[in-house]
C-alpha positions in Angstrom: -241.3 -28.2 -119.1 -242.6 -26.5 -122.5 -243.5 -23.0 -122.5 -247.1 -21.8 -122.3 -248.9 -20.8 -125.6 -249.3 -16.7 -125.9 -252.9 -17.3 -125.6 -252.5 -19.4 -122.1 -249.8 -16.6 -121.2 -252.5 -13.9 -122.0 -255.2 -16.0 -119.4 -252.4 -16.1 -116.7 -252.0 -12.4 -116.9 -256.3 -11.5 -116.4 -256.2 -13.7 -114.3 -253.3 -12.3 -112.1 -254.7 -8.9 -112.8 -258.4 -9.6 -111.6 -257.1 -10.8 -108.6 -255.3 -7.6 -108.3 -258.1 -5.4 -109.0 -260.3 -7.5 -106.7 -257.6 -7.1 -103.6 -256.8 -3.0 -104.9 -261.2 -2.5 -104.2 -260.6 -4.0 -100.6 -257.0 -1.6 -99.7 -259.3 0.9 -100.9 -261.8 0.4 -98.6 -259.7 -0.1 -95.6 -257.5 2.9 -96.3 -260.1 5.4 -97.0 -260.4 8.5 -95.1 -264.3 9.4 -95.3 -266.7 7.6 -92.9 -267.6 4.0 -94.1 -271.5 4.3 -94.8 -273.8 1.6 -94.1 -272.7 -0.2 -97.3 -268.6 0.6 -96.9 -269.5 -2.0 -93.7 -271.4 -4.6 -95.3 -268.8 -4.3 -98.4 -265.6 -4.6 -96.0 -267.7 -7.7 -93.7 -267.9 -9.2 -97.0 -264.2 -8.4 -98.1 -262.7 -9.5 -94.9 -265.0 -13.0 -94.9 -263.9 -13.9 -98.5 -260.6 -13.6 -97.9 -260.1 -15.4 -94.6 -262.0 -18.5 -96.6 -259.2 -17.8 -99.0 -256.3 -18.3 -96.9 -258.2 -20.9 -94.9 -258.3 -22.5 -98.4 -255.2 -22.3 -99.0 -254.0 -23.8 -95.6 -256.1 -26.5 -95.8 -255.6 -27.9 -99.2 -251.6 -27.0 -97.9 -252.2 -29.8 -94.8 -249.7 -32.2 -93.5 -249.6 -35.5 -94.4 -249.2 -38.3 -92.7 -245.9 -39.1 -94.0 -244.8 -35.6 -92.8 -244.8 -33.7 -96.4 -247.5 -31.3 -97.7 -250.0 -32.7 -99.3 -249.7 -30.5 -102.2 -246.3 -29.5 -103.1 -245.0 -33.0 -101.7 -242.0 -31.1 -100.0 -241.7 -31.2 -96.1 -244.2 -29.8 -94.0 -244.8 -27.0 -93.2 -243.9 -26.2 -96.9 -243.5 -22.4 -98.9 -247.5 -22.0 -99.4 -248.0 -22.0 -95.4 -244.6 -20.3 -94.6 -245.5 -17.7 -96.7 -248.8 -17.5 -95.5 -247.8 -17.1 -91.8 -245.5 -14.5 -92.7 -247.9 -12.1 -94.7 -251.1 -12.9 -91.9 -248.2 -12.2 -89.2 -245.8 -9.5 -90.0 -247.5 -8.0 -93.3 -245.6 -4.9 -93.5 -242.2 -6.4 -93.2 -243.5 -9.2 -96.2 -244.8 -6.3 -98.2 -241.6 -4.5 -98.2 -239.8 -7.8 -99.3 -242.4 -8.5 -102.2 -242.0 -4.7 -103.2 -238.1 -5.1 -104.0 -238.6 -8.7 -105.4 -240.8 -7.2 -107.6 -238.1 -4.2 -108.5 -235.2 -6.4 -108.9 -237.4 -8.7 -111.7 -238.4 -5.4 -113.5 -234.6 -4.4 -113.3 
């Protein structure tokens, strides 16, 4: 596998980091301590909507195959993409805590 040009490596990393920003404006929403005005609610409805058609998304393009493997990654069903999607939907806290010292021990 070649290595990605510095300008496609560049698009990769606004990309990753619009997503961010994009998820940061929802946490900031839900963890805010004033009262939600009238547009906080329509903001968060819209928030909590996009991102359930996201991981709906996701889970469907993710499906079983017939022949038992996931249609996209061609590994056995259920594969990583739906795992990992169960365990952030289920037990987010415990996955966030994992993905916060993944993250530590790549930096270090």
């Amino acid at each position: 596998m070649s290595t990605p040009s510095p300008l496609l490596t560049d698009a990769f990393n606004l990309l990753g980091y619009d997503l961010y920003v994009h998820l940061s404006a929802a946490d900031s929403l839900a963890t805010q301590n004033a009262e939600w005005s009238a547009d906080d609610m329509a903001r968060a409805r819209d928030l909590i909507s996009d991102l359930v058609i996201v991981i709906r998304g996701l889970l469907v393009e993710h499906r079983r195959q017939i022949s038992g493997d996931c249609q996209v990654c061609a590994s056995a069903w259920p594969c990583p993409v739906v795992t990992t999607i169960h365990a952030f939907v289920k037990d987010p806290h415990r996955q966030f805590v994992a993905l916060a010292f993944r993250a530590r021990d790549e930096e270090g």
